[in-house]
C-alpha positions in Angstrom: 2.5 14.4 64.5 4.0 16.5 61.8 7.4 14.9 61.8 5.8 11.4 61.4 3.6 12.7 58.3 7.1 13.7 57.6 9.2 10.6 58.0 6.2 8.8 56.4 6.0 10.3 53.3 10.1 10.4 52.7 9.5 6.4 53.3 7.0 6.0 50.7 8.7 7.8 48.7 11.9 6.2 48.9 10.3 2.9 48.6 8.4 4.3 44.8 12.0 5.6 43.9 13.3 2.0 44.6 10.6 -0.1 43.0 11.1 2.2 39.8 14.8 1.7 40.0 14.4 -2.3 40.5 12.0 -2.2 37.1 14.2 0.0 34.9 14.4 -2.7 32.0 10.3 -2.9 31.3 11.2 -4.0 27.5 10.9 -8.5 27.3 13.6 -10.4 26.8 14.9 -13.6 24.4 12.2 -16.2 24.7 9.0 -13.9 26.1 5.5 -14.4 24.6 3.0 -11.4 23.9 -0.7 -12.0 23.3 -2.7 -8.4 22.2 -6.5 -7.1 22.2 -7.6 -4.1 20.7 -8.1 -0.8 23.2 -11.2 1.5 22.4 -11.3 3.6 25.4 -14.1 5.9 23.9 -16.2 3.1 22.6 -18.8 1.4 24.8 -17.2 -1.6 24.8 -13.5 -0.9 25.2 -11.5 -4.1 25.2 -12.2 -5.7 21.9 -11.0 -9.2 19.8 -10.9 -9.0 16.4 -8.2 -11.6 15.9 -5.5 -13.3 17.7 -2.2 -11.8 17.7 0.4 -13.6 19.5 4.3 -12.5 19.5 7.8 -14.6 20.2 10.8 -12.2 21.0 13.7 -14.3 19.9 15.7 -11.4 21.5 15.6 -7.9 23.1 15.7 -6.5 19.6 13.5 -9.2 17.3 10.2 -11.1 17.1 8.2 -12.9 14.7 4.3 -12.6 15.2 1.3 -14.2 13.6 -1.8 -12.3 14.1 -4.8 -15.4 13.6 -8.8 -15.0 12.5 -11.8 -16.8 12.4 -15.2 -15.8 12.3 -18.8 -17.5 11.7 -22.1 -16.1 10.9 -25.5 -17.8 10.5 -28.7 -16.0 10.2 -32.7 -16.8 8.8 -35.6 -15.2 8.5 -39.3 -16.4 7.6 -39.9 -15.6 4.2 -44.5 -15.3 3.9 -46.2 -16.0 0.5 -49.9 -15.4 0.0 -51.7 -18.4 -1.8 -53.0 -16.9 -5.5 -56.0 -19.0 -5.6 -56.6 -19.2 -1.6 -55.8 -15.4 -0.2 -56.4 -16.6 3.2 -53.8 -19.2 3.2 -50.1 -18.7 3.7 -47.0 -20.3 3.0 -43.6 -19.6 4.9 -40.5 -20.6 3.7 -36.9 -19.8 5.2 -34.2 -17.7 4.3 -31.2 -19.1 5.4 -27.4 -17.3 4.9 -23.8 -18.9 6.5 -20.7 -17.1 6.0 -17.5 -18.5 7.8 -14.3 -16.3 7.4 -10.5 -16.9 8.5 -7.5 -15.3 7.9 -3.3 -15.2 9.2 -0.3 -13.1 9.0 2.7 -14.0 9.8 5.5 -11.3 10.7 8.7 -10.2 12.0 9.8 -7.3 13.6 12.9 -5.4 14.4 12.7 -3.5 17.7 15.0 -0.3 18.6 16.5 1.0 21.5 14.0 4.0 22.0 13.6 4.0 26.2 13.6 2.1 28.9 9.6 2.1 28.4 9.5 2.7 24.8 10.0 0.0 22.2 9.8 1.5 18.9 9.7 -1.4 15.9 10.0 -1.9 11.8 8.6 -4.8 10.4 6.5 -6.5 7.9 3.5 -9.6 7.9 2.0 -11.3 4.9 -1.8 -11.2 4.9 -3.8 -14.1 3.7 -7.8 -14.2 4.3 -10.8 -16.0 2.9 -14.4 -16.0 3.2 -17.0 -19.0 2.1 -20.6 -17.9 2.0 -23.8 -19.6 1.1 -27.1 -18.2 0.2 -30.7 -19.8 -0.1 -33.5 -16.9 -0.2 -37.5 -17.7 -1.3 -38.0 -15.8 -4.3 -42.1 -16.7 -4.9 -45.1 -18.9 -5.1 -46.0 -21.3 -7.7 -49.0 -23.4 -8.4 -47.6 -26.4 -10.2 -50.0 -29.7 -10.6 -52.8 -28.5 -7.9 -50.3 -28.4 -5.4 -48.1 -25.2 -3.7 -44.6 -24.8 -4.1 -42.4 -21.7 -3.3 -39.4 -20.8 -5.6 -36.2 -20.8 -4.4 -32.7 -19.4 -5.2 -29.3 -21.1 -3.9 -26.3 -18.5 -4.3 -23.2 -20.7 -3.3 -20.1 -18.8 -2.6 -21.7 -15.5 -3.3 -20.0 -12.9 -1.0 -16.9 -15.5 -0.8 -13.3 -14.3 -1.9 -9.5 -14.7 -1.2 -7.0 -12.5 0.0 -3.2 -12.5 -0.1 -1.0 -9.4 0.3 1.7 -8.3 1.9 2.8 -5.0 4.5 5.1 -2.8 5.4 4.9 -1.7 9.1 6.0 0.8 11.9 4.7 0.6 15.6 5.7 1.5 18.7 4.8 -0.6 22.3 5.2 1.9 25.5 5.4 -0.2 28.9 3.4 1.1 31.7 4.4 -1.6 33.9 6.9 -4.6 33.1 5.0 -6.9 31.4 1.6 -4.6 30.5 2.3 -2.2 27.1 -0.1 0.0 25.4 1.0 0.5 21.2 0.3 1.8 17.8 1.0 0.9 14.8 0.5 1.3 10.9 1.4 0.1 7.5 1.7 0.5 4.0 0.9 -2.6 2.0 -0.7 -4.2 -1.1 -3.6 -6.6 -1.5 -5.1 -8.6 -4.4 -8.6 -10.3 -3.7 -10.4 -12.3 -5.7 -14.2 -12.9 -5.3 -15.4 -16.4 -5.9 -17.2 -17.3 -8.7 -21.2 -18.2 -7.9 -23.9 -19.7 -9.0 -27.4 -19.3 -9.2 -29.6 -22.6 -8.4 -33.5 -22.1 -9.2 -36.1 -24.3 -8.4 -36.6 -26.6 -11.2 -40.3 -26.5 -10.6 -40.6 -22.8 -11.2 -41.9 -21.7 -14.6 -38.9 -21.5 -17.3 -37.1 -22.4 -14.7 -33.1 -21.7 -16.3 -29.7 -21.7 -14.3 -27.4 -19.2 -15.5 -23.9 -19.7 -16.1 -21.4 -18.8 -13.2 -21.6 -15.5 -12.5 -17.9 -14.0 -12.0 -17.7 -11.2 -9.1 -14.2 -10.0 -10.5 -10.9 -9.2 -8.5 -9.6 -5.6 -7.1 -5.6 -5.1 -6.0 -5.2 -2.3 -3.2 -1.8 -0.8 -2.4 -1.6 2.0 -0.4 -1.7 3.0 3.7 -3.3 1.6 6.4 -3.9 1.9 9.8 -5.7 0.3 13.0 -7.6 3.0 14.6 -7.9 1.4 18.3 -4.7 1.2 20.3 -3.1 -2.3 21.3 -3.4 -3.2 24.4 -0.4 -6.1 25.6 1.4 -8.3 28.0 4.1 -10.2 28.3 4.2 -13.8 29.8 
């Protein structure tokens, strides 16, 4: 019984030492595609999307890469006014907010000969972004002519902006299986954004009822490091 535990064990593991010899070469070559998530193994949700970053390897040693964005947010909430000449009667009016965001960068990247598992890489990506937004909140009551009217305010393009810049990267992709990596990466890059102009739409049936001129929301330029804090997780196809 011993010498078949034996001869078992020497078979299993020449067959490991063969499969690991046949799979030497994990790194993708000319004309393989790469689609990444984001890897939070600590977090309670550990496979996250926060955009789409998809990779062509035009050979063993280069790829371009676009990383792609969108995002959409809609929320209300009722908005209760108590009737001045009437306390026991209320009116409700909605507060309504819409934000839809997108951004893409485009890259390229220089891989190096690192291991038969590790792919260490140079490269850089532009970064472009936007965000449109739209605001309409109840501000009060008014009493105009006998009849009840709330107040509103419409903030169009407040919270909006654009975004271009550009980064310098350095990442690495290590293979645990041919086609399955796990990588980091970070950069050091500059941004300039610049937040929309908006402006501020009041009920015309409001006392003194006056729309402002534009209000500006200015523009900021960044240039330093930066880093993504979860670790990519990759494959190959």
């Amino acid at each position: 019984m011993k010498k078949v535990f034996t001869t078992t064990a020497l078979f299993v593991s020449m067959l490991t030492l063969s499969s690991i010899a046949q799979e030497s070469d994990f790194k993708p070559a000319a004309g393989a595609n790469n689609l990444e998530l984001n890897f939070v193994p600590l977090n309670g949700k550990p496979i996250q999307l926060t955009y789409i970053r998809y990779r062509r390897f035009l050979s063993e040693k280069t790829a371009l890469r676009v990383g792609i964005g969108l995002s959409y947010s809609s929320s209300k909430a009722d908005s209760v006014f108590m009737n001045p000449t009437n306390p026991d009667q209320k009116e409700v009016q909605v507060y309504k907010s819409t934000k839809f965001g997108w951004s893409i960068k485009p890259g390229f990247e220089k891989h190096f000969e690192g291991t038969n598992r590790l792919s260490p890489y140079i490269g850089a990506e532009l970064d472009l972004a936007g965000q449109s937004a739209k605001e309409v909140t109840p501000t009060s009551y008014n009493f105009t002519d006998n009849k009840p009217t709330i107040v509103t305010e419409k903030n169009k393009s407040k919270g909006g902006f654009f975004r271009a810049g550009v980064n310098l990267l350095a990442g690495f992709d290590c293979y645990i299986t041919k086609h399955l990596y796990l990588g980091s990466e970070l950069g050091f890059g500059f941004q300039y954004v610049k937040y929309s102009d908006y402006k501020k739409e009041t009920d015309p049936l409001a006392p003194n009822a006056k729309n402002p001129d534009p209000v500006s929301q200015g523009k900021e330029m960044n240039i330093g490091p930066n880093f993504n804090s979860s670790i990519r997780l990759g494959y190959i196809f």
